[in-house]
C-alpha positions in Angstrom: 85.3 122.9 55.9 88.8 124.2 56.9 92.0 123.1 54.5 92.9 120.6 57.6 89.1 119.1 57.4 89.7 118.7 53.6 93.2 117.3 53.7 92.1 115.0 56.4 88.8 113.4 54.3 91.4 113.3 51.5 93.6 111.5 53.9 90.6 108.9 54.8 89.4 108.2 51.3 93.0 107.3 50.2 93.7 105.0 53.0 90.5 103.3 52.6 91.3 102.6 48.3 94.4 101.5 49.0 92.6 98.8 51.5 90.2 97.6 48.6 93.1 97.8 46.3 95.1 95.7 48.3 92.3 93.2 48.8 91.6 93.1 45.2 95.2 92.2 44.8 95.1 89.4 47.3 92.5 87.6 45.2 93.9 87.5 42.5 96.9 85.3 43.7 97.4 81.8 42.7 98.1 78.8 44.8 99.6 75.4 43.9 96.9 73.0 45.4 99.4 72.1 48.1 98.7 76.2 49.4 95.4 75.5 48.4 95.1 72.8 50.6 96.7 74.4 53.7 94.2 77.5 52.9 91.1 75.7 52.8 92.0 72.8 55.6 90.7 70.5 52.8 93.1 67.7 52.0 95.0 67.6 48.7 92.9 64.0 47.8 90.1 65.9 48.5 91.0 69.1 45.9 91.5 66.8 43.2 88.4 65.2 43.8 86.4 68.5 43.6 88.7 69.1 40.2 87.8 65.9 38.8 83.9 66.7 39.5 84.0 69.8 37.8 83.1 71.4 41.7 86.2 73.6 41.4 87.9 76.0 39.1 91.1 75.3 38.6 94.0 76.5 35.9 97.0 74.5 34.8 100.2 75.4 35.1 102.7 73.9 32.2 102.0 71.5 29.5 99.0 70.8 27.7 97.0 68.6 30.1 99.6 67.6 32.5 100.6 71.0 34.3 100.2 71.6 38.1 97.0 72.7 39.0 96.8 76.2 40.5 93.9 77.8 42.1 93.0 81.4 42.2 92.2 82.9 46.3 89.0 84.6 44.8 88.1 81.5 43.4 88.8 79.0 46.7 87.2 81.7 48.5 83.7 81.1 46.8 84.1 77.7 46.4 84.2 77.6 50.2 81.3 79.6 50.5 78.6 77.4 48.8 
């Protein structure tokens, strides 16, 4: 391989870890369950019916039992795969 051969496959295997490192990045945000809601086209009475079941991880936000619920993209993104 020339130098440019080498500097180019240098080239493509950076560009494609940044790509998974920005994906892996992306699923790790957190939504409020109003994002979530727009996100998954499910309704908000819907979300909290899936929390209350135990069908969907969720987090809290705040206090001790009475935060906001917050939901992490990885996590939605499963959920809505089953």
């Amino acid at each position: 391989m020339t130098d440019t051969e080498h500097l180019i496959a240098i080239q493509t295997r950076l560009e494609r870890i940044e790509r998974l490192l920005k994906k892996e990045h992306e699923d790790d945000i957190y939504m409020t369950i109003a994002e979530a809601s727009h996100f998954t086209r499910f309704s908000v009475t819907t979300l909290r019916r899936c929390v209350d079941s135990g069908e969907l991880a969720y987090t809290r936000k705040g206090g001790l039992g009475n935060g906001k619920l917050i939901f992490k993209k990885s996590s939605l993104t499963e959920w809505l795969g089953k």
